[in-house]
N, C-alpha and C positions, 0 to 999 in steps of 0.2 A: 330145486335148481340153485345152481352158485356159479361163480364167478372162476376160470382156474386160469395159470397161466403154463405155457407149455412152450418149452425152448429146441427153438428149431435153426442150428449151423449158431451163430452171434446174437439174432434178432429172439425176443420174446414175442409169443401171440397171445391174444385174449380171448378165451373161449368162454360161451354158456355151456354147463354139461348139467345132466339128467341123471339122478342116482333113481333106478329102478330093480326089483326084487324077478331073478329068473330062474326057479327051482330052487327058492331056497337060500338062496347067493344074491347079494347085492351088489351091481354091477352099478358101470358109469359108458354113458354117452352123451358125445358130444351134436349141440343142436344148431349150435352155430360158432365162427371160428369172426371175430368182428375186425381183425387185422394186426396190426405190429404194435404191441403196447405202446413205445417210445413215441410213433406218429400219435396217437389218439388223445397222447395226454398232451404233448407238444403244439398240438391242433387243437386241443382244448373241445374235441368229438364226446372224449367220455363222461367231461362232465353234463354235456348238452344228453348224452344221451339218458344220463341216472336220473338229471333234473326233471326232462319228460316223462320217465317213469315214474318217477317221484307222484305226479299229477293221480295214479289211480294207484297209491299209499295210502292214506288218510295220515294214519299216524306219524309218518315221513312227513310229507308234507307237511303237517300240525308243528312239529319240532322245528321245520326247516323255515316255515312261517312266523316262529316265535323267535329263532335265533336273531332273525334278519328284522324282526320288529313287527311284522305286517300283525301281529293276532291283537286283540284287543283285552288288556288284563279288564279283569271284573273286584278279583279281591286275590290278599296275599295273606297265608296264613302258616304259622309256625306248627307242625303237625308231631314232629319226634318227640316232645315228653308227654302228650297223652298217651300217643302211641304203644310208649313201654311202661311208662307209671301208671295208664290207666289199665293195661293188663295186670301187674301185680296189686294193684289197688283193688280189683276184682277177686285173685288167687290167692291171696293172702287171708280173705275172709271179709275185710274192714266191709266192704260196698255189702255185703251181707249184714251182716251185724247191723250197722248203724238203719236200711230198711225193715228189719227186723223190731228194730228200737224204735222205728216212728212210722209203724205199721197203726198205734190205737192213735196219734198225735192225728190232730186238721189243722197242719199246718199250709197252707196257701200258694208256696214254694216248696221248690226241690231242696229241702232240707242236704239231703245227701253230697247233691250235686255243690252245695255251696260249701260244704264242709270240705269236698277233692280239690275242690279249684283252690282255697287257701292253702292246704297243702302242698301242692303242686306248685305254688307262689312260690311258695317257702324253700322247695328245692332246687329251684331254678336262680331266683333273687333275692329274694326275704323280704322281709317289708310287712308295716302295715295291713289290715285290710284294706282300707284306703287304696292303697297301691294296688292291691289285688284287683278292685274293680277295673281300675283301667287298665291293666297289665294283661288283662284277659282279651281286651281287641283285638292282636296282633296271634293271637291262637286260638287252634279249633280245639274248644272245648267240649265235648258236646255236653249237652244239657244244661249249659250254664249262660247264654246268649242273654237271656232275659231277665241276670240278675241283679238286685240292686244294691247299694252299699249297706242299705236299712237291712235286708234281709241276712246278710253278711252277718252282720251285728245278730240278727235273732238265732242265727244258727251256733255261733261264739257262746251266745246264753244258754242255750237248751245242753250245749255239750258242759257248761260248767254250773250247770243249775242244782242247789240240793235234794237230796232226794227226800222223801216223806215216809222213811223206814222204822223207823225208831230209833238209830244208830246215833249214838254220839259223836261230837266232832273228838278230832283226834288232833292236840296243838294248835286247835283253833284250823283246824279241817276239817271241813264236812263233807259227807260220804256224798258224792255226785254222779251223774250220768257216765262222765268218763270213766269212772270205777266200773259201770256197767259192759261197758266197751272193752277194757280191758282185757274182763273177767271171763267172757263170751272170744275172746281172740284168743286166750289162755287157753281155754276147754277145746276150741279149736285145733290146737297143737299136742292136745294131750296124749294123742294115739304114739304120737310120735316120741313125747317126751313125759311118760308117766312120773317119774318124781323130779325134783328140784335139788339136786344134792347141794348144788352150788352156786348163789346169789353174790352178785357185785356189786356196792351200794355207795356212792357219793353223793353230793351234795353242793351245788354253786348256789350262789345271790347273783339276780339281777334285778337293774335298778330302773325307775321310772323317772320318766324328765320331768311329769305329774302329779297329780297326788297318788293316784295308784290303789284306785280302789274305797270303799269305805273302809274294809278292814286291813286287806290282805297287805296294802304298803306300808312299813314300817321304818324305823331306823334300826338298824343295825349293824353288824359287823361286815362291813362290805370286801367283798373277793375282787371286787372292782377298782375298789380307791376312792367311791365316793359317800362317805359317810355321811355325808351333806345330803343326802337325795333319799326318797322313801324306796325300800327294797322289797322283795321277797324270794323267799329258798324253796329250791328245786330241788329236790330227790332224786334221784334215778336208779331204778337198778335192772342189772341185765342180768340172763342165764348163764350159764359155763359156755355155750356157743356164741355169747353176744346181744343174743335174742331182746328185746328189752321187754321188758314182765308190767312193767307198773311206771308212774311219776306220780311221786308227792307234791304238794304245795304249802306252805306255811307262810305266815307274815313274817316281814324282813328282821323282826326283833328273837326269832327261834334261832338256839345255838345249836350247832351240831352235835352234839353231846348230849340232848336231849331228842333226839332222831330216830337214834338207832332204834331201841328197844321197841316204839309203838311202829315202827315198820314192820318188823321179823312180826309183831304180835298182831297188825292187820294182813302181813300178807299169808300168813298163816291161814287167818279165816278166811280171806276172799278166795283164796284159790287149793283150800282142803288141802295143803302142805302137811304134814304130817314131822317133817324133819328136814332143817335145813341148814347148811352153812353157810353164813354171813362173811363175806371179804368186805375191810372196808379201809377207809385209811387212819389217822393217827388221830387226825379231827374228832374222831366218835372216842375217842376211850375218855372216860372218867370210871374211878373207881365205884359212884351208883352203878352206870353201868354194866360195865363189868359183874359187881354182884348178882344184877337181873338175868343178865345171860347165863351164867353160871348156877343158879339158880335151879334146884332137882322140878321146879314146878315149868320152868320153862324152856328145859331143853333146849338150848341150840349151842350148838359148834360155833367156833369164828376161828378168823385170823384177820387180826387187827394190826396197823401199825402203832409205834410204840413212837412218846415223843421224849426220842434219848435224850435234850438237853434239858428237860424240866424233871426226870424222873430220876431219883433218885439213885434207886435201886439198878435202874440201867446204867446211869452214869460210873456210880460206883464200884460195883459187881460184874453186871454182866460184861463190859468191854474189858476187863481187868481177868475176866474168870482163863484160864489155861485151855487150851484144845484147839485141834488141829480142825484147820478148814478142808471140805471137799471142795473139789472143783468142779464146776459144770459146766455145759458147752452145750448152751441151746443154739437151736436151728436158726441159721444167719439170717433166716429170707426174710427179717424183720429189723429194719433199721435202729427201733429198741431196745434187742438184745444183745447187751452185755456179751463179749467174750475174753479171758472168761468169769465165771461167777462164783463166790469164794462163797461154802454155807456152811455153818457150825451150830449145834444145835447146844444149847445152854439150859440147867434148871437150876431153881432157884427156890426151896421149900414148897417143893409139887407143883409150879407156876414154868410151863414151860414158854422159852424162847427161842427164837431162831435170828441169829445175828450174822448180815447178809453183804458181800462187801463188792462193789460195782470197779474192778481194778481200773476199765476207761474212765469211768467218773471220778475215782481217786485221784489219778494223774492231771483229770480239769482241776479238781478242786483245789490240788496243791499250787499245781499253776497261779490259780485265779489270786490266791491268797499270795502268795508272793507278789505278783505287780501289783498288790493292794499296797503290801506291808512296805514294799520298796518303794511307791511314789505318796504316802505316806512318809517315809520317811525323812524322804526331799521337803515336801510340802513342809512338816516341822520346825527344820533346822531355818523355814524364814518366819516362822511364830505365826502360824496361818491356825487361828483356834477356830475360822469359818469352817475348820471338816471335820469341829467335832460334830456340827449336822446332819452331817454325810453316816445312814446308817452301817455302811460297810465299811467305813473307816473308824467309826463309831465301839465299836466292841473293839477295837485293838488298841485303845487310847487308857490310860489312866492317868490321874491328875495327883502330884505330888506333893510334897507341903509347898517345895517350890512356884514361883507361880507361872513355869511351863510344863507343857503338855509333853508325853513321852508315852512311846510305845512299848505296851506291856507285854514283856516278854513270856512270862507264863500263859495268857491270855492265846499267843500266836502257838506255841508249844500243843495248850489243850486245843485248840482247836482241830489240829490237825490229825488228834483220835479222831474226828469223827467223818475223814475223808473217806468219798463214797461208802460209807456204812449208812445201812439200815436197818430196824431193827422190829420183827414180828413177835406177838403175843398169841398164843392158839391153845384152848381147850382140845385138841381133835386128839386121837390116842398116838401111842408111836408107833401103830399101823403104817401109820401117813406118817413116813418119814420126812425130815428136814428139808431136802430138795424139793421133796413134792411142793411141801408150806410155800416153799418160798417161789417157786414157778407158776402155783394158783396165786399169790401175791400180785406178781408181775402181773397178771394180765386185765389187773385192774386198770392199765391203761385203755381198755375197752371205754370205760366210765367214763375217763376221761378226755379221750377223743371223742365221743357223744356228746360231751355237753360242749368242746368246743363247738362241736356243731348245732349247738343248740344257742350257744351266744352270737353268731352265724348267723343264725334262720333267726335269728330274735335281735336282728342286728339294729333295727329300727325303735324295739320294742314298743310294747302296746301304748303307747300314748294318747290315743285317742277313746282308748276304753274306760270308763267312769266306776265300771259297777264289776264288784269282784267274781259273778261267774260269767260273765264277758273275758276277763281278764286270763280266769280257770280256762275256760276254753280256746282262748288265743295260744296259749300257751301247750294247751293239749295237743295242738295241731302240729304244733314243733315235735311234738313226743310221736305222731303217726308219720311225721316227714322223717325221722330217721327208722322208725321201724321199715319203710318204703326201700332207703336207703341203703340198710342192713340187709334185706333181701335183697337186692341185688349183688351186692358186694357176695353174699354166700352163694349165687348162681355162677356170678363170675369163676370164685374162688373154683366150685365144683368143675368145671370147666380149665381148671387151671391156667387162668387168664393175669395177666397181668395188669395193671390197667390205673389211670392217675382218674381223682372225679373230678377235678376241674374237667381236663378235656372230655368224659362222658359227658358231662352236662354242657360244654362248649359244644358239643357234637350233637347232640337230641336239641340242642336249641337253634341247632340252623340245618335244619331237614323244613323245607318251605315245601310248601305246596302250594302253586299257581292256580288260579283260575282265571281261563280267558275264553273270548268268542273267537271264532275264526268259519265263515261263512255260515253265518247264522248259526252255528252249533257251538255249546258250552265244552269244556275242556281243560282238566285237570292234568298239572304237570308236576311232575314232584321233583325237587335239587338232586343235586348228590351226596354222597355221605362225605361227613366230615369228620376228624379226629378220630374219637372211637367210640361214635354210633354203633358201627357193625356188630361191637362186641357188646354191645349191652340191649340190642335186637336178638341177637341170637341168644345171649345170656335171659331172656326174657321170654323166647320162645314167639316171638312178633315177625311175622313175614313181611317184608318190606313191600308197600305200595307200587302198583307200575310205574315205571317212570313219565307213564302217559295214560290216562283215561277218558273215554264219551260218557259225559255227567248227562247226555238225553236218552 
């Protein structure tokens, strides 16, 4: 039965009608005719009369009870990032694997369960474990109600604890449980993804406010700016789709240049790779290196970047060498992508190059350097030697016998070779022609949009962690909070969704679910959607909760 209205001469009337089935045909009668719309609302009849009906609703009623205040809340809890993270958290394999791993373990606690809830921490607000424990009141988590910050801690160890294999540490890394997890999440995906043609591999420093460990914190070259503070470097590398395959750890005094080679040669063995290609950035090349890759015993491919202004051979040679650029014109739908992109492919005594020119980045570059050189040059003519400080004013300065300071005009000249140019190193054959190199290149911003999100999710960092596989495992959790991440982003994408993650995560974190009494009976109410939930429910394959349920 429904509600119709039906216009008769000027005046509308308000009928009950009856949709009933007669031979096959659904027909409509009318069972009562309640009078002249205009009177009943005017007279205020209809809402007296929906509100008495309302009375043998429940669910009416329940909602109409809560709007007006009469129900009684019990508890208020944030329901939308379990809801979807604890499905892919399940599909993905992780909730597998890690009970699989502490299937022979007596451990006391929900191992598992404390491992999701930091995760889940982490992509919601980052932080601390510390923060984790109380951050969990205000959500239903299930299976995590009873846990305590000690336990938190035991679970952070068992994930970065060494293992008893025989394995040697690798740069002062030892092979851990999290290698386990990985390796088992890898095998998991293997149906889908038999070999590895293509690995992305960088490398950030973060730093402890701490000591940061017995071993793992160090001083080093910090990515941060604080050389002052004890660090340690983060590896990462993803698949050709993103996928993220592995995280390294090293103490903060490991140079990147010393990285590369014992990754390709662990992840070789962890995961029966047979042949693979190495993207990586300029950071990794030394000529050892180089040699080991190259090397007939070690087999692999790369495409490396190249660091034009300390290399000789680039400087000199290759931006100097004759030939014509291709132009390319990748797909816009990436705010990234250059249009368009200049690539010309160079050799140099069998050493091939590929030298790559970003025309929009050209144009900053030239920009940037001219209001450098120009308010420099203001700045001089009042004998201000405070900017020879200034590192960007700094390399345009040279000092003459005189005793003022004057901008070097060759200096500003060379400089400007090397606007938006970039420059690749690649063993691979001329199969893979130059645009290819330089297209698998680019999307090593994969790498690098992950670890901002890993400096993000590590926004608090581990500070409160003493002992280095506490610290291993703090850190891992960051490394399962983007794979989580990643998977959605590839549901969306499949889906061809558009979709910003602030507002996903804006939106999964304010889906509340009430619980309240209202005449002795319990009752669950859940908000509305916000931002775009919707899409990362459906990206997720999660049927949304009723807006009202009897929890008796």
């Amino acid at each position: 039965m429904y509600f119709r209205t039906k216009r008769t001469g000027t005046y509308s009337y308000l009928q009950i009608v009856e949709s009933y089935r007669d031979r096959g045909r659904v027909r409509q009668r009318v069972l009562a005719t309640l009078g002249r719309l205009d009177a009943l609302q005017q007279g205020g009849h209809l809402d007296a009369l929906l509100s008495s009906g309302a009375r043998f609703c429940q669910n009416i009623a329940v909602l109409d009870a809560h709007a007006a205040g009469k129900t009684e809340p019990v508890a208020v809890r944030r329901i939308g990032p379990d809801l979807v993270f604890g499905r892919l958290w399940e599909e993905t394999g992780i909730a597998a694997v890690l009970k699989s791993l502490l299937a022979g373990r007596a451990f006391q606690f929900p191992v598992e369960r404390a491992i999701y809830l930091t995760v889940l921490h982490r992509l919601l607000v980052s932080g601390s474990d510390r923060a984790a424990e109380r951050w969990r009141e205000s959500y239903r988590i299930p299976g995590t109600e009873e846990l305590d910050l000690h336990q938190l801690y035991r679970a952070m160890a068992w994930l970065g604890s060494p293992l008893d294999d025989g394995e040697p540490e690798v740069l002062g890394s030892p092979r851990c449980t999290k290698d386990l997890i990985e390796e088992a999440l890898f095998d998991g995906r293997r149906d889908l993804f038999n070999t590895v043609d293509l690995v992305f591999f960088d490398t950030t420093s973060i730093y402890f406010e701490g000591r940061g460990g017995e071993t793992i914190g160090q001083r080093g070259h910090s990515k941060d700016s604080r050389p002052d503070l004890a660090q340690m470097i983060v590896g990462l590398a993803l698949d050709a789709e993103g996928w993220p395959l592995c995280c390294e750890m090293w103490p903060g005094n490991t140079t990147d240049v010393k990285t590369l080679v014992p990754v390709v040669q662990r992840m070789k063995k962890r995961f029966g790779i047979q042949r693979v290609s190495i993207v990586a950035d300029r950071g990794m090349i030394s000529k050892p290196t180089l040699d080991a890759l190259e090397s007939k015993n070690f087999q692999c491919q790369y495409i490396l970047g190249v660091r034009m202004r300390s290399t000789t051979e680039a400087e000199q040679v290759i931006l100097d060498r004759a030939g014509s650029f291709q132009e390319v014109h990748p797909e816009r739908n990436k705010s990234t992508d250059p249009s368009p992109l200049k690539v010309k492919e160079v050799q140099v005594d069998g050493r091939r190059y590929v030298v790559c020119i970003n025309e929009e980045q050209r144009r900053k570059d030239a920009a940037d350097r001219e209001a450098i050189v120009a308010h420099l040059r203001q700045a001089l003519k009042a004998g201000d030697k405070s900017l020879v400080g200034n590192k960007g004013y700094r390399k345009f300065i040279k000092t003459p016998e005189a005793p003022r300071f004057q901008v070097d005009e060759k200096k500003v000249i060379e400089d400007a070779r090397y606007d938006g140019t970039w420059m690749l190193r690649t063993n691979l054959s001329e199969d893979t022609d130059a645009v290819t190199v330089a297209m698998a290149y680019k999307q090593l911003w994969m790498v690098e949009s992950s670890f901002r999100s890993i400096k993000s999710l590590l926004e608090t960092r581990p500070i409160f962690h003493k002992r280095d596989e506490t610290i291993r495992g703090h850190v891992f959790c960051s490394y399962l909070a983007i794979l989580l991440k990643r998977e959605l982003e590839r549901r969306l994408q499949e889906k061809e969704q558009s979709w910003e993650w602030a507002e996903i995560v804006r939106g999964l974190d304010n889906v509340h679910e009430v619980e309240a009494r209202f005449q002795g009976k319990r009752f669950a109410l859940r908000s509305q959607l916000q931002g775009q939930a919707g899409k990362a429910f459906a990206a997720a394959g999660v049927a949304l909760p009723p807006s009202l349920r009897s929890l008796d």
